[in-house]
Each structure stands twice: as structure tokens, then as C-alpha cells.
BAVEX-461095 format. One line per field, with one value per residue: x, y negated, z negated of N, C-alpha, C in turn; residue number from 0. Coordinates in steps of 0.05 Angstrom, whole numbers, plus 5000, padded with zeros to 4 digits. Layout:
% residues N
n.x: (X  ...)
n.y: (Y  ...)
n.z: (Z  ...)
ca.x: (X  ...)
ca.y: (Y  ...)
ca.z: (Z  ...)
c.x: (X  ...)
c.y: (Y  ...)
c.z: (Z  ...)
kolfi: (NUM  ...)
This chain:
% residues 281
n.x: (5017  5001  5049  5003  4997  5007  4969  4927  4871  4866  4875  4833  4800  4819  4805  4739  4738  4756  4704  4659  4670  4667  4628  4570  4576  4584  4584  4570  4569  4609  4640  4667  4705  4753  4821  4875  4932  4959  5012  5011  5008  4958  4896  4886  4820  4763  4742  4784  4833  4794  4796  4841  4865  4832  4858  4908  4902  4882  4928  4962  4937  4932  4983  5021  5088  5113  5127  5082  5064  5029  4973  4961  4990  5046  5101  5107  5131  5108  5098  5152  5216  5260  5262  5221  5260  5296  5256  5228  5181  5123  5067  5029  4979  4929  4879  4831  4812  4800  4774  4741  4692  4673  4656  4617  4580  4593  4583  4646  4706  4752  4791  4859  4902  4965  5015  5076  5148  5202  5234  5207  5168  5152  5162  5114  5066  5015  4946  4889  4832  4777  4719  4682  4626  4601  4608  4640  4695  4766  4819  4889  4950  5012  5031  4980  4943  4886  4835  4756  4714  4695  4712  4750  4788  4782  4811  4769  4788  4786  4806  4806  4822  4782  4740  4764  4755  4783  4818  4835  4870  4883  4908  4871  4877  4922  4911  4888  4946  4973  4927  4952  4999  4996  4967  4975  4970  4922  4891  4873  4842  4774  4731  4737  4754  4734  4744  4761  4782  4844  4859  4810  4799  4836  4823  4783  4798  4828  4787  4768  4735  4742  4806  4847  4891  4917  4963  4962  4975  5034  5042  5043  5037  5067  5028  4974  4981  4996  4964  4934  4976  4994  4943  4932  4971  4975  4924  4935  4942  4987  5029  5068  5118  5110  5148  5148  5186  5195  5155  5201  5192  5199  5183  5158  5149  5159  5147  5128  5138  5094  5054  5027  4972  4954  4925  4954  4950  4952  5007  5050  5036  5026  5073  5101  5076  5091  5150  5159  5138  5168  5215  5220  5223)
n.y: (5024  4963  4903  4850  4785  4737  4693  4636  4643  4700  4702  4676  4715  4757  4737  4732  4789  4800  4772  4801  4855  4849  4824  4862  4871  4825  4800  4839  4906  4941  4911  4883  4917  4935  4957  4952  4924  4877  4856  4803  4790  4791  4827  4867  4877  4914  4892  4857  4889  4920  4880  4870  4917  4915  4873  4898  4937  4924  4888  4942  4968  4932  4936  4905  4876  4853  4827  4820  4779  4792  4781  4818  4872  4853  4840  4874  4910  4914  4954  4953  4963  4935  4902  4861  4842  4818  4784  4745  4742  4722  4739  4703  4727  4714  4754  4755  4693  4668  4709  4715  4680  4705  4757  4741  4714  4666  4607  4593  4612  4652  4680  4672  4652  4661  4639  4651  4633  4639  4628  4591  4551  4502  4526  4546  4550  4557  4569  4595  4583  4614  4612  4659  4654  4610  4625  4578  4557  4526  4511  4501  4492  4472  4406  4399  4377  4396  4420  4426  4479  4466  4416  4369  4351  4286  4249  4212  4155  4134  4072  4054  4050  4059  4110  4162  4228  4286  4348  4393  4439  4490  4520  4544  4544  4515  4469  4421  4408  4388  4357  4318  4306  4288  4245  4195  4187  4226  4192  4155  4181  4182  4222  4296  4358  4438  4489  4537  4559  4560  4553  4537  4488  4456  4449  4409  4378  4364  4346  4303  4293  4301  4265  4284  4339  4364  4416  4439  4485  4544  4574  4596  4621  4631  4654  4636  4580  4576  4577  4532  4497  4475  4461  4414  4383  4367  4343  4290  4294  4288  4325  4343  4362  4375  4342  4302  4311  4333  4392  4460  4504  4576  4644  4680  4725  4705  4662  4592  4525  4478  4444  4379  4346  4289  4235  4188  4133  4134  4162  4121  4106  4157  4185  4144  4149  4198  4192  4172  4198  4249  4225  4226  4266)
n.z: (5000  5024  4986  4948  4955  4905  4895  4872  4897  4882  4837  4808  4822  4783  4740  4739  4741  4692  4663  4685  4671  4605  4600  4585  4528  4498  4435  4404  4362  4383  4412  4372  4350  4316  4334  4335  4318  4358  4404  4398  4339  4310  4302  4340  4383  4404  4446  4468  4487  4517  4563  4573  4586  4646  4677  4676  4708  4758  4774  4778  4821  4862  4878  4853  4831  4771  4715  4657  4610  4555  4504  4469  4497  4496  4524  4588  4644  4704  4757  4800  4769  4775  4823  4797  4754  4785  4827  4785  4774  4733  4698  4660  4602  4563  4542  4513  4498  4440  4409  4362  4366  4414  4394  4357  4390  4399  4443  4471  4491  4527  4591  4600  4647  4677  4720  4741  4765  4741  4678  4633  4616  4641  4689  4711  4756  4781  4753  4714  4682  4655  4621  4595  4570  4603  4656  4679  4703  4711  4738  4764  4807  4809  4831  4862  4833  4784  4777  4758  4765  4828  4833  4825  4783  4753  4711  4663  4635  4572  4549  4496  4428  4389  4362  4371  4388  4367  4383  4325  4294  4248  4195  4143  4091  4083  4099  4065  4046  4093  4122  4078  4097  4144  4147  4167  4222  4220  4207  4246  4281  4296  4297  4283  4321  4304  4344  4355  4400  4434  4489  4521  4492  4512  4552  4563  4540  4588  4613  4595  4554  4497  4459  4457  4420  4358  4338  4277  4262  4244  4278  4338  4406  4470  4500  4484  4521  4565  4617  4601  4594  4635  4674  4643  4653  4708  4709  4692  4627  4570  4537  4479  4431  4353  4328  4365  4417  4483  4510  4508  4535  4519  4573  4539  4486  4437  4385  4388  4378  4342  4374  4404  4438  4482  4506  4553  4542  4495  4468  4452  4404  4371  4374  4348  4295  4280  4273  4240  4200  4198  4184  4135  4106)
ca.x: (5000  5029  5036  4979  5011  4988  4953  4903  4844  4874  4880  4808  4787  4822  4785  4723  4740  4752  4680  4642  4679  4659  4594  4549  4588  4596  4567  4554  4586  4619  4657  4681  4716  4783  4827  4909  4952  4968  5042  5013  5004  4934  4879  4868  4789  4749  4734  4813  4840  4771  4796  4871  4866  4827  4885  4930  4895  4878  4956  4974  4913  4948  5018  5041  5113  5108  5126  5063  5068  5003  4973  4967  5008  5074  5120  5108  5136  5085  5114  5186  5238  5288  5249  5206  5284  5301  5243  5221  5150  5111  5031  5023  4949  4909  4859  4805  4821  4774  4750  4722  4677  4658  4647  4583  4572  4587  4589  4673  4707  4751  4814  4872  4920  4984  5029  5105  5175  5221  5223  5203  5136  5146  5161  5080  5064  4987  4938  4860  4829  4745  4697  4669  4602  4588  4629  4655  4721  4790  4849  4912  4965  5022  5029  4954  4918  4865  4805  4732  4698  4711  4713  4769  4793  4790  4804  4757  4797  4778  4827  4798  4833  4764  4726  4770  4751  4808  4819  4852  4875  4900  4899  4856  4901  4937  4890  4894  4968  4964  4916  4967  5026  4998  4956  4979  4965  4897  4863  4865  4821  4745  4727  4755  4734  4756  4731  4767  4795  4860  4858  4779  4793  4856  4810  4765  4818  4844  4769  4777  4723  4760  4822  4875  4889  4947  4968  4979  4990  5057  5045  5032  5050  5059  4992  4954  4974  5014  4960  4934  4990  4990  4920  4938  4999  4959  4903  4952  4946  5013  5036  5096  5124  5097  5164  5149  5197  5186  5170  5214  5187  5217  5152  5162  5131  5168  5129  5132  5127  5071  5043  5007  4963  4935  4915  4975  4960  4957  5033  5063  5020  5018  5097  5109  5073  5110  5178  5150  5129  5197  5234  5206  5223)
ca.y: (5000  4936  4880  4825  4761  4728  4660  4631  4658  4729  4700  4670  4739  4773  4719  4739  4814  4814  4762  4818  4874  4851  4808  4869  4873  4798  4789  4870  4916  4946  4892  4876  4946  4935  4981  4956  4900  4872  4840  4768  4788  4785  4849  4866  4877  4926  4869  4849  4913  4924  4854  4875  4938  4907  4855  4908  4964  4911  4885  4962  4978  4915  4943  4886  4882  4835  4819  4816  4781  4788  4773  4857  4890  4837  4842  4890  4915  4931  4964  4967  4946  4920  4881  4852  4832  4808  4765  4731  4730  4729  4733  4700  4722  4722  4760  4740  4672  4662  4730  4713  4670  4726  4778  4729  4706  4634  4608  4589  4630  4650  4689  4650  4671  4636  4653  4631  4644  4632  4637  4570  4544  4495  4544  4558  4529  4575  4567  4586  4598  4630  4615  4682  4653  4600  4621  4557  4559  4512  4512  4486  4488  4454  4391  4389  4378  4407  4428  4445  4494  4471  4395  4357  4331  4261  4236  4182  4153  4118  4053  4042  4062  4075  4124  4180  4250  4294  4380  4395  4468  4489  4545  4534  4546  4492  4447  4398  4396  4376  4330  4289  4294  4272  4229  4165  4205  4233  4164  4141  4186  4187  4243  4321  4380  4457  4499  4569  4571  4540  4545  4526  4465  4437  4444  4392  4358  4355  4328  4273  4293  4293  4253  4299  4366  4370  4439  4442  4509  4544  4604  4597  4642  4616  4661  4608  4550  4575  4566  4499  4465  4474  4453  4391  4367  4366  4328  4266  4292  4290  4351  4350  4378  4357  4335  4282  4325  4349  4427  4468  4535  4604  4651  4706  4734  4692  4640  4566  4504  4472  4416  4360  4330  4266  4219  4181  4107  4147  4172  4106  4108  4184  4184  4125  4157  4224  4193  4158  4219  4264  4214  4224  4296)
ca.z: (5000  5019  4961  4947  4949  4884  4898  4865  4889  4861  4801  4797  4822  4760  4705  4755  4745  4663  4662  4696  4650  4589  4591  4577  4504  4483  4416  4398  4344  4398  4421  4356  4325  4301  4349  4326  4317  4385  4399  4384  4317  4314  4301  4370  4384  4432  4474  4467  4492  4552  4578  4580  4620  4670  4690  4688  4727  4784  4783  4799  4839  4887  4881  4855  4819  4759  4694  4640  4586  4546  4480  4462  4497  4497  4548  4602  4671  4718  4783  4808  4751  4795  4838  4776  4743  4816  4823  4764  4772  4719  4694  4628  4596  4537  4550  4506  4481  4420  4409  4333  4393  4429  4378  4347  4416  4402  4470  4470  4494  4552  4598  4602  4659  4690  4745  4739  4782  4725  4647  4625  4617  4668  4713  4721  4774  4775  4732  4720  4650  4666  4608  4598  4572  4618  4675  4688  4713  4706  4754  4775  4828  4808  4849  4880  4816  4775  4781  4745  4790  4855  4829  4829  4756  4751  4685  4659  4606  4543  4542  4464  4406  4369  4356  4384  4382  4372  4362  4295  4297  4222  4172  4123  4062  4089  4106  4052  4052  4127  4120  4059  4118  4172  4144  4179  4248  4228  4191  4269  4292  4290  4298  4293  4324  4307  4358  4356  4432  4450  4522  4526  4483  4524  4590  4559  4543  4618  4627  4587  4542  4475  4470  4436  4411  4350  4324  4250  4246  4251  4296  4371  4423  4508  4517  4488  4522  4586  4639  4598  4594  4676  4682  4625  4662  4730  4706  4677  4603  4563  4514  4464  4400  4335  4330  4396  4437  4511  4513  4533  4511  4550  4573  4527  4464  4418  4374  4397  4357  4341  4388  4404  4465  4484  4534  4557  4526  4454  4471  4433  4375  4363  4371  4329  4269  4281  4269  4209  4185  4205  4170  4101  4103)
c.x: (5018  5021  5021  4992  4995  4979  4938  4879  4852  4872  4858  4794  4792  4807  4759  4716  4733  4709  4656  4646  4654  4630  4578  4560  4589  4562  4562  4584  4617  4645  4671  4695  4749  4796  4862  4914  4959  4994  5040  5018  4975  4926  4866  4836  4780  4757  4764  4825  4825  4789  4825  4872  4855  4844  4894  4924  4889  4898  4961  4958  4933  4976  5040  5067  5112  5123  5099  5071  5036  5000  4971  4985  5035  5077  5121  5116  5115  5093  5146  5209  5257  5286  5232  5231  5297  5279  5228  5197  5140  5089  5042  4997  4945  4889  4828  4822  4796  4760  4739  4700  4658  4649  4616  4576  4566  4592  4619  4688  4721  4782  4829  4892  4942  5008  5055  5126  5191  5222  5222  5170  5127  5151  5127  5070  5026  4974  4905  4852  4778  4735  4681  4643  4587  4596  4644  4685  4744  4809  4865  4940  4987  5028  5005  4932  4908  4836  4780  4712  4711  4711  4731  4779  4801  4789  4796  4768  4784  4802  4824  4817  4804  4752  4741  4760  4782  4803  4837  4852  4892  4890  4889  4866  4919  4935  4909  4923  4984  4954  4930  4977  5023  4975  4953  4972  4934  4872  4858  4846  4798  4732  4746  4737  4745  4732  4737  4777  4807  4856  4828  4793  4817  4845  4793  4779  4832  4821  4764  4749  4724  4792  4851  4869  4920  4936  4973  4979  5026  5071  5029  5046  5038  5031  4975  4955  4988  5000  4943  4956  4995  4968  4918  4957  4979  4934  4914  4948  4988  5010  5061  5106  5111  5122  5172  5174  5183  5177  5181  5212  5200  5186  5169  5151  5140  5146  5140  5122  5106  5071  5026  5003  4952  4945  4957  4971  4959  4994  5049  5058  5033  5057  5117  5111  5090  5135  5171  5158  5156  5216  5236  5212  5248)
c.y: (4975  4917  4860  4808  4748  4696  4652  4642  4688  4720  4692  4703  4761  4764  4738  4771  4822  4802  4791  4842  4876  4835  4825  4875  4850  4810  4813  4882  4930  4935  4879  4894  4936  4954  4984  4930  4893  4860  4815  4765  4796  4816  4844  4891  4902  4912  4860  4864  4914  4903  4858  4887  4927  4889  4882  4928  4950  4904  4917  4972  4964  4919  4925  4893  4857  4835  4803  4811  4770  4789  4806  4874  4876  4833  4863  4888  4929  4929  4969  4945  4929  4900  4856  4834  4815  4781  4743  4725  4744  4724  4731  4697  4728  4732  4755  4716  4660  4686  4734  4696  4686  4748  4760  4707  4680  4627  4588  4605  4647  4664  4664  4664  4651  4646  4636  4648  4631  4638  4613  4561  4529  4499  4556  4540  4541  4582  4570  4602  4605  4620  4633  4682  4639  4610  4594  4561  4531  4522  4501  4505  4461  4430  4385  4379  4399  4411  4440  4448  4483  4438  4387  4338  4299  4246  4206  4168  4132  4099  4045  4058  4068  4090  4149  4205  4268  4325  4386  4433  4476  4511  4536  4535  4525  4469  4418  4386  4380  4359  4303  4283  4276  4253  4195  4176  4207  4209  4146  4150  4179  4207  4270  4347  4401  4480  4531  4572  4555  4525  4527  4489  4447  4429  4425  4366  4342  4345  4311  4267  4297  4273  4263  4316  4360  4394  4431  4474  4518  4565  4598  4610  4624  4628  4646  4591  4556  4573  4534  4483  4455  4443  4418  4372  4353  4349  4298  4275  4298  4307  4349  4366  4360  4336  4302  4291  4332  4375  4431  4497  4556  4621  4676  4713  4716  4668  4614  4553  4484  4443  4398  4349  4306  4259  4204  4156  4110  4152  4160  4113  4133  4190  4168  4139  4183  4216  4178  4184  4242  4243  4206  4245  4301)
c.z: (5000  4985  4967  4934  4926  4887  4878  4866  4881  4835  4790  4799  4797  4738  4711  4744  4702  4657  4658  4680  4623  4579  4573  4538  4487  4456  4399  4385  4359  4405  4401  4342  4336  4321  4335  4323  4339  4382  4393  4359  4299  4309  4324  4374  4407  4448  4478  4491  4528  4572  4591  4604  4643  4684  4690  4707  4750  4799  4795  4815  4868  4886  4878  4828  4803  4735  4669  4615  4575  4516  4458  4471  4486  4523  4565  4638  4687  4758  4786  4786  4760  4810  4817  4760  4772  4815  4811  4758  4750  4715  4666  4612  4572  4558  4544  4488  4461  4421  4385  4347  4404  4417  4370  4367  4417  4437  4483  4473  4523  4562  4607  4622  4676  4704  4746  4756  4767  4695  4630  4637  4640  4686  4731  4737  4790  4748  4727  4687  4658  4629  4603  4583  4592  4652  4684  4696  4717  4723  4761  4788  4820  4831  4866  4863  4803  4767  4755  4760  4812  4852  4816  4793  4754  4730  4684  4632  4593  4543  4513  4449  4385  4381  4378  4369  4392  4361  4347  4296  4269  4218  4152  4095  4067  4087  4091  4050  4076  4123  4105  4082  4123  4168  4161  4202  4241  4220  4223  4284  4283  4279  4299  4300  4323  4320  4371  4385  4442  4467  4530  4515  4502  4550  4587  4562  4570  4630  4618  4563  4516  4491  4465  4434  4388  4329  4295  4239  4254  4269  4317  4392  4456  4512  4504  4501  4552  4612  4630  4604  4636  4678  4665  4640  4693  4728  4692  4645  4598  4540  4515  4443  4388  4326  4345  4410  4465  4500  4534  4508  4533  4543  4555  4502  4436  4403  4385  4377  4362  4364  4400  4437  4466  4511  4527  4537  4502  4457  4447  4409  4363  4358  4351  4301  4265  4268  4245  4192  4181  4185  4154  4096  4098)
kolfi: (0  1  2  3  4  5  6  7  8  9  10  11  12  13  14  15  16  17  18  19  20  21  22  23  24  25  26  27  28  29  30  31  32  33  34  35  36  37  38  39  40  41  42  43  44  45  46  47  48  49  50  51  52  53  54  55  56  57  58  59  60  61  62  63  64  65  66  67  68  69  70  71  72  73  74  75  76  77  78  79  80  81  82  83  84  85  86  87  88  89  90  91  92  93  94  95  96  97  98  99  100  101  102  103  104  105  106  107  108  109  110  111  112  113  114  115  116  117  118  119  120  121  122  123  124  125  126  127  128  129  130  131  132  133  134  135  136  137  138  139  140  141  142  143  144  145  146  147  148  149  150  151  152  153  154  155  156  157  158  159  160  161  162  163  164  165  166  167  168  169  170  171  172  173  174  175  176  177  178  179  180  181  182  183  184  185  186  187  188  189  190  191  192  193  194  195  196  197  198  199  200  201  202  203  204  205  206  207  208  209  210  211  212  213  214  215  216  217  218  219  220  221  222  223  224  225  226  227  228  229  230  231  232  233  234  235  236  237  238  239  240  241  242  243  244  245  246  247  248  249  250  251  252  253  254  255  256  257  258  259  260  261  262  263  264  265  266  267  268  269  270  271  272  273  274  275  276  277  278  279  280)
């Protein structure tokens, strides 16, 4: 069988493929049984696991030669070793992103999948994350944009400094000590919203319908954020460390440090208070 060049529409057709998988399960006991520990860390789910195999049984169905790095298995070779170490291509997926979401069939919830020739994040230059309640769909192509559905991202920005809505991502044992920190950072927002699904919440973000996202936890893995930050970059949002660094994460199973998004005319601000805050420590 020859190989299936991986484009885009392959890659909407795999979100497409797990969608159709697991619908008749969302929300049911089924879809929630405990099965193992996956390589993120995490208690990987029925529905975790269902969503996996189907990426991978479609990659070798199309004979393609890859590198998988996923949120259950890890790091896997799928096809010819040599050629896969040769070429550098890699698929970077969660499979269910938010599956405490999908188990009580909140409707958040969604495959995250991202297509790179190198081992750096901004090596991804493919990018589509599926909504597996609404179908809605998110994509990007580095350099052409990004897209919701077959509509063109055009961020409508907010030039105000009030009343921003922003996603707050923490551990809850933490919380309050988070909240002292960064206190000078979070008394600017408005609003916060915690909404259980990375990738979902950064695609909002790339529509300009919040104005931020900052991590305060201290565990994140590239399969959360490796076909957002695509679809983020492509739409003019800006993503750094909590630090205010560039990333520069490598795709691989390793944990990454925590970080922060916003609209661009936040950049100053949000950076300012950071080094405030770093230089109290």
C-alpha cells in the first residue's frame, strides 16, 4: 500500500473518525471505567484508550511511518523505524482532551491532534482540534491562518483593559496560594473561567472570545497544547512562560512549564507584573 501523505484534511478526517467512535458512549458508565495509568500521568478512561486506537489503527491502516506521541500511550513508532528516525515526522494527540467532560457529558470536550517535521513545538506547522460534542472544528496551517469550521479566524479584539475574561487553570490545593502570588496579575482581570479542556479553551481564545488563558499549575504535557498553540499563533494570539519567556518546548513526553496566553495589547502589562512578581522570589 502506498503511503497517505498527511495534510490536513487527513487529519480532520482522523478528529472526524475518533468523533464518530465514541459519540454513542459520551456521558455512560461505560465510557468512564478506569482501565490504567496512561504516560501523561493521568487515569486513563474507556473513552481515553477507544479514542487512542482509532488514531492509531487508521495511521497503520494508511501505511504511514510516524512518530506518536500521545497522552496514553507516550512515545510510539508506528511503521518503519528508520524511516520514522530519518524523517522526523511527528503526530502530537490527546485524545480526549477533557474527559472528566465527557464522562458527565458536559458539552467541552475534544481531540487535539498536531502534525510536526522536527522536535520543537514550533516545528508544527498542522493543526485541528474536533469538539466531540458540538462537532465544531478548529484548524491551522502554519502560515495561512486559522480557521473555525471552514471560517476564517478573524480576531475581534477588545482594545479595553476592563472587564476582561480570562481562563485560570490551577489545582485546587493550591489555589489560594496562587491567588496571594499572582495577585497583582489576577486583580486585573474581570472575570475567570475554569473550564476543564485545555485545547477547547485556547481555540476560544484564538476567537477572541476570552482574552487570556494562564496556567497555574505545574504539570503540562505538549499533548495539551501542541496543536493550540498552532492554531493560537495563527490567529495573532501570543503564548509565553509564566516566566514571560518565548517557548521553546521539545515534542516529547516530558512535562513543560507552565504558561500564559493573551491578546497581544495585554503582552506589556501581563509581562510587567511577571517580573515584579519573579523578583520577589
Amino acid at each position: 500500500m502506498s503511503k497517505r501523505e498527511i495534510d490536513i484534511e487527513f487529519l480532520k478526517k482522523l478528529a472526524l473518525f475518533v468523533y464518530e467512535s465514541i459519540s454513542p458512549i459520551i456521558g455512560t458508565k461505560e465510557a468512564a471505567k478506569k482501565i490504567k495509568r496512561g504516560a501523561g500521568g493521568d487515569i486513563s478512561m474507556h473513552i481515553d484508550i477507544m479514542a487512542e486506537k482509532i488514531i492509531i489503527n487508521e495511521l497503520k491502516k494508511n501505511n504511514i511511518n510516524i512518530m506518536l506521541i500521545s497522552e496514553e500511550v507516550g512515545e510510539l513508532i508506528i511503521g518503519d523505524k528508520e524511516i520514522v528516525k530519518k524523517n522526523e515526522e511527528k503526530l502530537i494527540v490527546d485524545p480526549i482532551d477533557g474527559s472528566n467532560n465527557s464522562i458527565r457529558d458536559i458539552p467541552f470536550f475534544c481531540v487535539s491532534i498536531a502534525y510536526a517535521k522536527g522536535s520543537e513545538i514550533n516545528d508544527v506547522d498542522k493543526a485541528v482540534i474536533l469538539n466531540l460534542k458540538t462537532k465544531d472544528i478548529y484548524w491551522a496551517e502554519k502560515g495561512k491562518g486559522a480557521f473555525f469550521n471552514e471560517e476564517k479566524i478573524i480576531r475581534s479584539e477588545n482594545s479595553s483593559l476592563d472587564k476582561l475574561i480570562f481562563e485560570i487553570d490551577l489545582k485546587l490545593s493550591e489555589a489560594a496560594e496562587n491567588f496571594k502570588k499572582f495577585s497583582s496579575v489576577l486583580n486585573k482581570i474581570y472575570r475567570i473561567r475554569v473550564m476543564g479542556c485545555v485545547a477547547l479553551s485556547f481555540c476560544l481564545f484564538a476567537k477572541g472570545c476570552i482574552d487570556g488563558y494562564i496556567n497555574l499549575k505545574e504539570r503540562m504535557r505538549v499533548v495539551d497544547i501542541a496543536a493550540a498553540f498552532l492554531i493560537v499563533k495563527e490567529s495573532g494570539g501570543l503564548i509565553f512562560s509564566r516566566g514571560g519567556e518565548d517557548l521553546n518546548i521539545s515534542l516529547s513526553m516530558e512535562s513543560i512549564p507552565p504558561l500564559i496566553a493573551c491578546r497581544p495589547n495585554l503582552k506589556h502589562l501581563i509581562k510587567k507584573e511577571l517580573k515584579k512578581i519573579h523578583s520577589l522570589e
